[in-house]
C-alpha positions as CSV (number, residue, x, y, z in Angstrom):
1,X,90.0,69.7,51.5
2,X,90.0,69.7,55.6
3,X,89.5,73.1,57.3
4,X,91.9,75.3,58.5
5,X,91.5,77.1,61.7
6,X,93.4,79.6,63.8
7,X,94.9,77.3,67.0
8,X,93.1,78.5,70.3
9,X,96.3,80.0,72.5
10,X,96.5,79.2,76.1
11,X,99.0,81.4,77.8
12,X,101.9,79.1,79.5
13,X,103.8,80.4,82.7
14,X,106.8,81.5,81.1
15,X,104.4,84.1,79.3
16,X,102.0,84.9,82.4
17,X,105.5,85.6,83.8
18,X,106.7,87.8,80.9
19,X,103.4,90.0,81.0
20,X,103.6,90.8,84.3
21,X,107.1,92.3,84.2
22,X,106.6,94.7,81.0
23,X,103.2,96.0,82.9
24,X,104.5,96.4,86.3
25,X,107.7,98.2,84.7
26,X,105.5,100.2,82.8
27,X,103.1,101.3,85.4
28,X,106.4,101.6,88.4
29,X,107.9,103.6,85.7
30,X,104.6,106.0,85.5
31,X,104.2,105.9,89.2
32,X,107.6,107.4,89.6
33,X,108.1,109.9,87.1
34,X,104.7,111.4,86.9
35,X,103.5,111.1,90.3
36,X,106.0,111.0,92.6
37,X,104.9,107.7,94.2
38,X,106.8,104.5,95.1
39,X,107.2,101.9,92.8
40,X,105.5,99.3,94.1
41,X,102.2,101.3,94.4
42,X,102.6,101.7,90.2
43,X,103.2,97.4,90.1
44,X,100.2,97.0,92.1
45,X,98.3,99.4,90.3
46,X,99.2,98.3,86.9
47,X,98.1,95.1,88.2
48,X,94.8,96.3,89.2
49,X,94.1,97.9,85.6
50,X,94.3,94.8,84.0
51,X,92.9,92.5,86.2
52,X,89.8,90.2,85.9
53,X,88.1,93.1,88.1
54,X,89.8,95.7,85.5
55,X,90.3,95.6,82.1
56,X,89.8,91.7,82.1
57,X,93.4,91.8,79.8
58,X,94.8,88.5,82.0
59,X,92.2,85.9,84.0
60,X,92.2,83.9,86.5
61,X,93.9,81.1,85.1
62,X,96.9,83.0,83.9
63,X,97.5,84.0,87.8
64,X,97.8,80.7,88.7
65,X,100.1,79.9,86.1
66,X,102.0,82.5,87.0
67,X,102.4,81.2,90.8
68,X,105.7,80.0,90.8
69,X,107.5,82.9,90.5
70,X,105.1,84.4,92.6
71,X,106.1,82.0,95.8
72,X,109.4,82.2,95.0
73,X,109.6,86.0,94.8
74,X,108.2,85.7,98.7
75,X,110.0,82.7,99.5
76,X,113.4,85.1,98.6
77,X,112.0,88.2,100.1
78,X,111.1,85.5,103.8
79,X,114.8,84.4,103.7
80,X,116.5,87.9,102.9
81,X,114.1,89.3,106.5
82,X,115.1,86.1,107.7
83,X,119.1,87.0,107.7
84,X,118.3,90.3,109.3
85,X,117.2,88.5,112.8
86,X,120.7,88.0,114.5
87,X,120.3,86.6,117.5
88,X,123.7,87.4,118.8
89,X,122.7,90.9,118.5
90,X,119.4,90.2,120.4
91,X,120.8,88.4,123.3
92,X,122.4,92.3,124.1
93,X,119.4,94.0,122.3
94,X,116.8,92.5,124.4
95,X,114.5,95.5,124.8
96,X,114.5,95.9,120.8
97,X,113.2,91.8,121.2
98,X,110.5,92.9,123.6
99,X,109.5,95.9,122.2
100,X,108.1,93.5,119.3
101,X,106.7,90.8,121.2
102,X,104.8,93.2,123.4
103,X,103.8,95.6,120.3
104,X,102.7,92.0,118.5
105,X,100.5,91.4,121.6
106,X,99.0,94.5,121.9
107,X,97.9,94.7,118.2
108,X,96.8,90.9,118.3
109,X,94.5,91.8,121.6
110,X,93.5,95.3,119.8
111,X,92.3,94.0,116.8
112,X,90.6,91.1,118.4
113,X,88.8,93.0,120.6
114,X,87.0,95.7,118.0
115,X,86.5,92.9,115.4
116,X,84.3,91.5,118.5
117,X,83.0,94.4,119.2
118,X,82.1,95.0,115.5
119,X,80.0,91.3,115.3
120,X,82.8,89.6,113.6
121,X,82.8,85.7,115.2
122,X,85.8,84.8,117.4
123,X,87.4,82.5,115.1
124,X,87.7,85.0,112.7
125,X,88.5,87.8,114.8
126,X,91.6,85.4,116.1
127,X,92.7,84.5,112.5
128,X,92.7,88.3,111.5
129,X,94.0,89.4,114.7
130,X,97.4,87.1,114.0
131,X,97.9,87.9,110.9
132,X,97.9,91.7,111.8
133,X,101.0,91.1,113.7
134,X,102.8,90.3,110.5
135,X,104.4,93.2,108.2
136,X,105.0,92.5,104.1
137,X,109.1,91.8,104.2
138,X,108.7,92.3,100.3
139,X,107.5,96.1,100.7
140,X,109.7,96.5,103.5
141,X,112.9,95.7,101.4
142,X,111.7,97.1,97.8
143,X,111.0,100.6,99.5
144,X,114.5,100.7,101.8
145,X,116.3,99.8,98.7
146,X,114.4,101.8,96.4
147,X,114.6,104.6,98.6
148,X,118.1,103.8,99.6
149,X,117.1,103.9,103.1
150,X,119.9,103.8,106.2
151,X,119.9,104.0,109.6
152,X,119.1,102.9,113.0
153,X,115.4,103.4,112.0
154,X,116.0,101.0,109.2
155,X,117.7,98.6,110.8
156,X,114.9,98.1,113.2
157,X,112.5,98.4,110.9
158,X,114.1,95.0,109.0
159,X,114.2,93.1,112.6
160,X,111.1,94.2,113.6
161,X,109.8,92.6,110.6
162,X,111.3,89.3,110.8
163,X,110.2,89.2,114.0
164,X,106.8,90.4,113.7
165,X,106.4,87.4,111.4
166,X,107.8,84.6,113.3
167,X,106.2,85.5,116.2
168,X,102.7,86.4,113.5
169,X,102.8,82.7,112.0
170,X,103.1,80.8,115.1
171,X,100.2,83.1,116.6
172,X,98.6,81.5,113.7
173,X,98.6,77.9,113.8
174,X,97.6,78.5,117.6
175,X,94.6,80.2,116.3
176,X,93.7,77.3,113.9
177,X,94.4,75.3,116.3
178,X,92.0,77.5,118.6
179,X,89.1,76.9,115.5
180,X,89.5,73.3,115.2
181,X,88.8,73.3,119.4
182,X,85.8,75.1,119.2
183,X,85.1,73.3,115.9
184,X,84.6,70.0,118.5
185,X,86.9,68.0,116.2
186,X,88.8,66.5,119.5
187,X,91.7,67.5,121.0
188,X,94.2,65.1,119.1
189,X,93.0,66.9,115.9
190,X,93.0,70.2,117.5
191,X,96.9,69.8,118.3
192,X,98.3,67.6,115.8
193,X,97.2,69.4,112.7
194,X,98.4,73.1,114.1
195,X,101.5,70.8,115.4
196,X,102.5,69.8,112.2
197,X,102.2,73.2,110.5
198,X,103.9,74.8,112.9
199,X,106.8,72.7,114.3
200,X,107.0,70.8,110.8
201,X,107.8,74.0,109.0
202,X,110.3,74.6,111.8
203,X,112.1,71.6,111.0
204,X,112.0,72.1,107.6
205,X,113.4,75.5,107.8
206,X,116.3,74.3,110.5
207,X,117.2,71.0,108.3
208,X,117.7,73.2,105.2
209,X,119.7,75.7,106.9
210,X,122.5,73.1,108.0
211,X,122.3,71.8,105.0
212,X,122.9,75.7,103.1
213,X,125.8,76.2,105.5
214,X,127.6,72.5,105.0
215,X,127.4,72.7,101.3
216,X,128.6,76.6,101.0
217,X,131.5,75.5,103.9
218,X,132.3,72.9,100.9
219,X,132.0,75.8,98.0
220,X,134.2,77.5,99.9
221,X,134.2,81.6,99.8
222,X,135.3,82.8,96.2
223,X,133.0,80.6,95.0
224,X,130.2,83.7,95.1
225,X,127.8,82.6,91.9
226,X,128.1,78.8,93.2
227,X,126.7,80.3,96.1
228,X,124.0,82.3,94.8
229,X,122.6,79.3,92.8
230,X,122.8,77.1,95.9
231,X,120.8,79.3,97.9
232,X,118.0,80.0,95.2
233,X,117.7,76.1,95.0
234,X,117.4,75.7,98.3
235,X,114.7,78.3,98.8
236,X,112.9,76.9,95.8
237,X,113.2,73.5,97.6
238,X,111.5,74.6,100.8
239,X,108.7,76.4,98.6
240,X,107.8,73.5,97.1
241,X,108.3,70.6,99.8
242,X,106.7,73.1,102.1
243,X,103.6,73.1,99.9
244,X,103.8,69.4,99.5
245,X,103.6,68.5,103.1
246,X,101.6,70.9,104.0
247,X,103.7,73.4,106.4
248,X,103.2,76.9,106.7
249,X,105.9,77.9,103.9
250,X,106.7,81.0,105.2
251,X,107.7,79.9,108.7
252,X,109.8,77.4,107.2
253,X,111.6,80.2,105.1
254,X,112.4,82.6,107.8
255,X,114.1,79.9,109.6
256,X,115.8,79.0,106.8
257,X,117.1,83.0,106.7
258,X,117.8,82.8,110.3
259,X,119.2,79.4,110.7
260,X,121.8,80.1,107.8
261,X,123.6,82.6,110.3
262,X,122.8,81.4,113.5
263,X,123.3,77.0,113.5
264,X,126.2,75.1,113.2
265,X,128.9,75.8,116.1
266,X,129.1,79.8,114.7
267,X,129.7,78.9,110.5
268,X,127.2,80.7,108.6
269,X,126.5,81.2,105.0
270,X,128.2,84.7,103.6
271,X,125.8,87.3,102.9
272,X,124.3,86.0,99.8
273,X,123.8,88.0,96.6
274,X,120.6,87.5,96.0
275,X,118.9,91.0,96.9
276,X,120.0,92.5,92.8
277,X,118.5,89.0,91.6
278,X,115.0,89.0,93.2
279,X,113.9,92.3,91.2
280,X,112.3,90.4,88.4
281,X,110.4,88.1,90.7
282,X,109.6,91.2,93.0
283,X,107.9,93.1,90.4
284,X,105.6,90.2,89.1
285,X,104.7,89.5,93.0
286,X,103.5,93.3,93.1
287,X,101.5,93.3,89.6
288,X,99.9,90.0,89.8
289,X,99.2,91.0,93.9
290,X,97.3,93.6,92.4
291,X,95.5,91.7,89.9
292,X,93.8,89.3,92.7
293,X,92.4,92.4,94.4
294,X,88.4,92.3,94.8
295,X,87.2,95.6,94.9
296,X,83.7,93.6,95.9
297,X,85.2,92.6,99.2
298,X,86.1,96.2,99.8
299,X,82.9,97.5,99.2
300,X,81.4,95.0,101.6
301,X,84.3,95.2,104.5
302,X,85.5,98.9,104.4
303,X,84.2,100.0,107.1
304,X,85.2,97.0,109.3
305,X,88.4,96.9,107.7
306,X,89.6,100.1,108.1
307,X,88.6,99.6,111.8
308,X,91.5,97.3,112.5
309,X,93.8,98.2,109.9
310,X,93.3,101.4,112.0
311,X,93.8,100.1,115.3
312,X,97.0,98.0,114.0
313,X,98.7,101.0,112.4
314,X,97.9,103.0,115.7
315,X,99.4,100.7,118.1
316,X,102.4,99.9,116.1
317,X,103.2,103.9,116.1
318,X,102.1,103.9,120.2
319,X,104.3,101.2,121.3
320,X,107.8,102.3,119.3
321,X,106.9,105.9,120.5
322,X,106.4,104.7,124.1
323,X,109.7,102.7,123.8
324,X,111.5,104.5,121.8
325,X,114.4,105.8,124.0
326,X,114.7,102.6,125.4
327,X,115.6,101.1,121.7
328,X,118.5,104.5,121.3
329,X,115.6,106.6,119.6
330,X,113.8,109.6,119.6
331,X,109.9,109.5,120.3
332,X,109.2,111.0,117.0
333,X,111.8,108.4,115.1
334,X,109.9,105.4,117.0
335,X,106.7,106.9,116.3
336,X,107.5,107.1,112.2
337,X,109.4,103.3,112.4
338,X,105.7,102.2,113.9
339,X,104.1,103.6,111.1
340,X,106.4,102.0,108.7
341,X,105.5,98.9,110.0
342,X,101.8,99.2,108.4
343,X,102.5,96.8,104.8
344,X,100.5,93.4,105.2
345,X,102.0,90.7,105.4
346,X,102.9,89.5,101.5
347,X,101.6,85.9,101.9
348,X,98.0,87.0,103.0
349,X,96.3,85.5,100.2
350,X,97.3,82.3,101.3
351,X,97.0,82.4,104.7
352,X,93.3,83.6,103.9
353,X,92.8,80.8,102.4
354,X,94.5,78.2,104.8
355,X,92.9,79.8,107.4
356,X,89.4,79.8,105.9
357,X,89.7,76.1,105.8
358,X,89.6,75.8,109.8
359,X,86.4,77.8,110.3
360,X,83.4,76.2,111.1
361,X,81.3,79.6,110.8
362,X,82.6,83.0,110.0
363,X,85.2,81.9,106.9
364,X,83.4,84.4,104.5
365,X,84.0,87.0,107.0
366,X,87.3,86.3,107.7
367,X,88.6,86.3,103.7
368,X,86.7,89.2,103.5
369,X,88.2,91.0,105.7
370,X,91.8,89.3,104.9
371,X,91.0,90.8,101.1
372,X,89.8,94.3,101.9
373,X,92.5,94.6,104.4
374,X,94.9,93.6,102.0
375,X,93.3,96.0,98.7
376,X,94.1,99.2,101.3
377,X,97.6,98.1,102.2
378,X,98.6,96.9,99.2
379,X,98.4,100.1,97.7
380,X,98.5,103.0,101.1
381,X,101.5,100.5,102.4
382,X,104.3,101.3,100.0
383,X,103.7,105.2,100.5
384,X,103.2,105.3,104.2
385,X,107.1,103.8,104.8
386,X,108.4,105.7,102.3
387,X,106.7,108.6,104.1
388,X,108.1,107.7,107.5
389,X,111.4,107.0,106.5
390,X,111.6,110.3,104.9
391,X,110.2,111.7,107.8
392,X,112.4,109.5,109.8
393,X,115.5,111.4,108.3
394,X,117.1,107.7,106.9
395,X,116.6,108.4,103.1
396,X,118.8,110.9,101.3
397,X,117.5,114.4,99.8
C-alpha cells in the first residue's frame, strides 16, 4: 500500500496577487478609519507586517510571482502622468516648464554635493542624485483621487511630476553612462549602452503611441470599453518588450502617455478610462512595495539618507516658493506644492538595481541608500501631500 502525503503548495501569481489585495484593503481600511492616515500609508504598512522582514507570512518568491501586476500597476500609473504633460499648454506655460527643469537641477546638484560631502563615491552620489529628481506618479494620483484633490495646485503638482520624471530618467542613463566612463570600459561602450536605454525607450514609447491613436481613430469614439482594453494592451506591451530589450520601461511609458495626445497631425486618443480600473493593481503595488522594505538598510543609511531626502524635500518647497507668483500662485501655495512633490519615484527598486549594475565601486552604497531612501518615503510620502494639499486649500472639508 503506497504512502499518502499532503502535496507541498507553491503559491502561483494569481494567488500572490489575491493576497496582496485582501491585506492591503484590510490594513488601508485600518489606516483610514482608525488613524486618520492615507490609504496608501495602511497598503504599505500592511505590507510591511507580513513581509520576509515581518511576520515572514509571504517570501521572497511569492514577490516575484507577483511582479506582473506589480509593473503593470506602474506602467498604468507612468501613462495616466504621462497624459497630464500637454505640451500645447507648455509652449504658453513656459515658466511652469522651467520652474521644473531648474527645481530638477537644483535638487540633482544638492544631493550630489552632500552625498560627496558625506563620503558617498561619485558614481553613486550621481545615480542617487537623478533619481531624486523623480516623484512616485502612483502616490501622486492615489492621494489626489483619494483625497479628491482640485486645483491649480493640483494641476501642477500632476505636470510637475511627469516632468520631473522625464527629465529624472534621462538624467539617468547619462549618469550610467557617466559610471561606465569612469569605469574605463571605452567610449563606444560608455555611449552606446546609455544610448540604447535611453533613445530606445524613446522610440518605443513614440512607436506605440501612433500606433494607440491609429487603432482608436479606427474604434472610433463610442467604442469606450474597446478603447479601454486597447490601451491596457498596449501598456502591457511596452512593459514587457521594454523589459525584453532592455529599455528603461518607464521612459518608454511616459512617452507612450504623452505621445497618445501630442503625435499624429493633432488626433489624440480620448481620455481613456482607465484611472477606476488601476485600483486593484494600485493597491498590490503599495502592499508588496512595502513588503521589499529592509529595515537593515535603514539602520545602516539613516543618517545619510535622511541627509538628502532632506535636502531634496527642501529645495523642492524653495524653488516653487521662489517662483510661485510667476506660475499664478501664492508663496505659501508653491511652497506646500514643493512639498507635495517629496513621494519617490515608484520604480526605485528597479532602477536600484539597474543602476547597481554600472558601478564599478560604490553599488552597495548606492542600493543602500536607494532602499533606505525609499523605506522613509514610502511610508512619510503619502501623508506629506495629503498634508500639503490640505494645507494647500485643494481638498474639500
Amino acid at each position: 500500500m503506497s504512502e499518502w502525503s499532503l502535496p507541498t503548495l507553491t503559491l502561483n501569481p494569481l494567488a500572490a496577487f489575491g493576497i496582496l489585495l485582501i491585506v492591503g484593503v484590510l490594513g488601508g481600511q485600518i489606516a483610514r478609519r482608525v488613524v486618520h492616515l492615507p490609504a496608501i500609508t495602511g497598503y504599505v504598512l500592511a505590507g510591511l507586517i507580513i513581509s520576509p522582514a515581518g511576520l515572514a507570512l509571504i517570501d521572497a518568491e511569492m514577490l516575484r510571482s507577483a511582479n506582473l501586476f506589480l509593473q503593470l500597476a506602474l506602467g498604468l500609473a507612468l501613462f495616466e502622468i504621462g497624459r497630464r504633460i500637454d505640451l500645447t499648454w507648455l509652449r504658453r506655460e513656459r515658466i511652469l516648464l522651467g520652474t521644473v527643469a531648474i527645481g530638477c537641477l537644483i535638487v540633482f546638484v544638492g544631493v550630489f554635493a552632500v552625498l560627496v560631502a558625506l563620503g558617498i563615491p561619485g558614481g553613486a552620489a550621481v545615480l542617487t542624485a537623478s533619481v531624486a529628481m523623480m516623484t512616485s506618479p502612483v502616490v501622486i494620483l492615489e492621494i489626489v483621487r483619494e483625497s479628491r484633490a482640485e486645483g491649480q495646485v493640483t494641476e501642477r503638482l500632476m505636470t510637475a511630476t511627469g516632468l520631473g520624471n522625464l527629465f529624472g530618467l534621462v538624467a539617468f542613463g547619462i549618469a550610467i553612462s557617466y559610471n561606465h566612463f569612469e569605469a574605463a570600459h571605452g567610449v563606444e561602450e560608455s555611449l552606446i549602452g546609455p544610448g540604447w536605454l535611453v533613445l530606445g525607450s524613446v522610440a518605443l514609447g513614440l512607436v506605440s503611441a501612433s500606433v494607440a491613436i491609429r487603432v482608436n481613430q479606427w474604434l472610433g469614439g463610442r467604442e469606450r470599453d474597446a478603447q479601454a482594453v486597447l490601451l491596457f494592451g498596449i501598456i502591457a506591451l511596452v512593459v514587457g518588450l521594454s523589459a525584453l530589450l532592455d529599455f528603461l520601461p518607464p521612459l518608454a511609458l511616459l512617452v507612450l502617455g504623452v505621445g497618445t495626445r501630442q503625435i499624429e497631425r493633432g488626433h489624440t486618443v480620448t481620455e481613456p478610462p482607465l484611472a477606476g480600473r488601476s485600483s486593484f493593481f494600485f493597491v498590490a503595488f503599495f502592499v508588496a512595495a512595502g513588503a521589499q522594505l529592509s529595515p537593515g538598510d535603514l539602520r545602516h543609511f539613516a543618517l545619510v539618507a535622511t541627509a538628502w531626502l532632506a535636502v531634496r524635500t527642501l529645495s523642492m518647497m524653495v524653488v516653487w516658493w521662489a517662483a510661485a507668483r510667476a506660475n499664478g500662485l501664492t508663496h505659501r501655495r508653491g511652497a506646500w506644492l514643493g512639498l507635495a512633490l517629496s513621494p519617490l519615484s515608484g520604480g526605485t527598486h528597479s532602477l536600484a538595481l539597474l543602476g547597481a549594475t554600472s558601478l564599478p565601486a560604490g553599488s552597495a552604497a548606492f542600493t543602500g541608500l536607494m532602499l533606505a531612501g525609499v523605506f522613509i518615503l514610502e511610508i512619510a510620502g503619502p501623508i506629506l501631500t495629503r498634508f500639503a494639499l490640505q494645507q494647500a486649500g485643494e481638498t474639500p472639508r
